[in-house]
C-alpha positions, -999 to +999 in steps of 0.1 A: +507-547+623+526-542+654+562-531+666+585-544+688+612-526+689+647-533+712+661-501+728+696-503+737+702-471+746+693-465+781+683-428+780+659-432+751+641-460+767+638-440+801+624-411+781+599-430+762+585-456+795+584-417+811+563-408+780+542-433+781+543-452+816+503-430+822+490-455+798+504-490+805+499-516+825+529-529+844+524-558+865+563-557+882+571-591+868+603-603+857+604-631+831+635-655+838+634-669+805+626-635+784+662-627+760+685-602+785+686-576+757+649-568+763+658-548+800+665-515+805+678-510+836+667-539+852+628-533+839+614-550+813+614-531+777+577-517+775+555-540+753+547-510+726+526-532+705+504-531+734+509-492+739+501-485+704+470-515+710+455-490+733+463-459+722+445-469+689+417-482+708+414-456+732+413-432+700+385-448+680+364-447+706+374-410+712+365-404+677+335-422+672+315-407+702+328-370+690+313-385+652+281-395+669+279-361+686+282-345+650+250-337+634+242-354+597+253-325+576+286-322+597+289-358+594+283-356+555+311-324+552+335-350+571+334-375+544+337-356+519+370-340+534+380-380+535+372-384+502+395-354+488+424-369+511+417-402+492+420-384+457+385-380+445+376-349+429+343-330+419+333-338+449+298-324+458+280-325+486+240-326+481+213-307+497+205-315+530+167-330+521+149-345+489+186-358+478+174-388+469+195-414+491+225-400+481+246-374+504+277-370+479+289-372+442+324-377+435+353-389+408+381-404+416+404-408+384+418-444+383+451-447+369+449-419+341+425-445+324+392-440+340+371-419+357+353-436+386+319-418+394+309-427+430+279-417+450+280-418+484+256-424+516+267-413+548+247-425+579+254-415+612+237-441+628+245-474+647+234-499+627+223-500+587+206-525+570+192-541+539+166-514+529+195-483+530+219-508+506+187-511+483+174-474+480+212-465+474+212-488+446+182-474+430+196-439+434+225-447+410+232-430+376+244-448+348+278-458+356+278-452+388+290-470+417+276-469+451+296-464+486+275-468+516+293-452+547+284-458+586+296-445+619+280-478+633+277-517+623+262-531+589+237-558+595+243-590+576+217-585+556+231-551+544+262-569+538+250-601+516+230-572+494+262-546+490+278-580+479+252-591+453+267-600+423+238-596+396+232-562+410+254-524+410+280-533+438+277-512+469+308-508+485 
């Protein structure tokens, strides 16, 4: 979802292509055909979609190479501060080793009808696959359901077992 906004007052736009001239391309064109109300002071209005573009890319790869610098219980402590900004409560984070596939516990109440009991694997790693999806699965309580959480890619066979629908979903 993008914005493209038309800035009619000269002075804001000058202060914002100031602002963020350091990160855009310009290529010095002007398009004959583009609509007249899209130039401030005879320059094109800056393409802010494409600002926001890169500033978004430029910060997930800023985030994920400080999250792959983390170390697995930093990682875990991460999440779990997620998961309390998402709602979940009783959140508990388990011991470093012997936790049995599963890093975190948590409840999210569902519309003052249900409580949701999730358990949660965080991997810091760049690719999981089938086998992590599996011994999350069999680390499930009775109704519980199973979130599966990577700083890297899951593998397509990770995927078409989170997905299977005669087993616990993995989400």
């Amino acid at each position: 979802m993008g914005t493209n906004l038309r800035i009619r007052d000269p002075k804001v736009a000058a202060e914002l292509e100031a602002l963020l001239a350091p990160g855009l391309k310009q290529n010095g064109a002007v398009n004959e055909f583009a609509d007249p109300g899209l130039y401030i002071l005879g320059v094109e209005q800056l393409n802010l979609d494409s600002a926001i573009k890169q500033s978004r890319h430029k910060a997930a790869i800023e985030l994920s190479a400080c999250i792959a610098a983390l170390n697995p219980t930093a990682f875990e402590w991460l999440f779990r501060s997620l998961l309390a900004e998402l709602g979940y409560t009783n959140i508990e984070v388990t011991k470093p080793s012997n936790d049995g596939g599963v890093d975190l516990r948590a409840t999210l109440f569902a519309g003052g009808i249900a409580n949701l009991k999730t358990a949660v694997q965080v991997k810091r790693t760049n690719s999981v696959g089938r086998p992590v999806v599996q011994a999350l699965r069999g680390s499930l309580s009775a109704h519980e359901s199973g979130l599966l959480v990577t700083s890297g890619l899951f593998t397509d066979g990770a995927k078409e077992e989170a997905s299977e629908p005669t087993r616990a979903a993995i989400a």
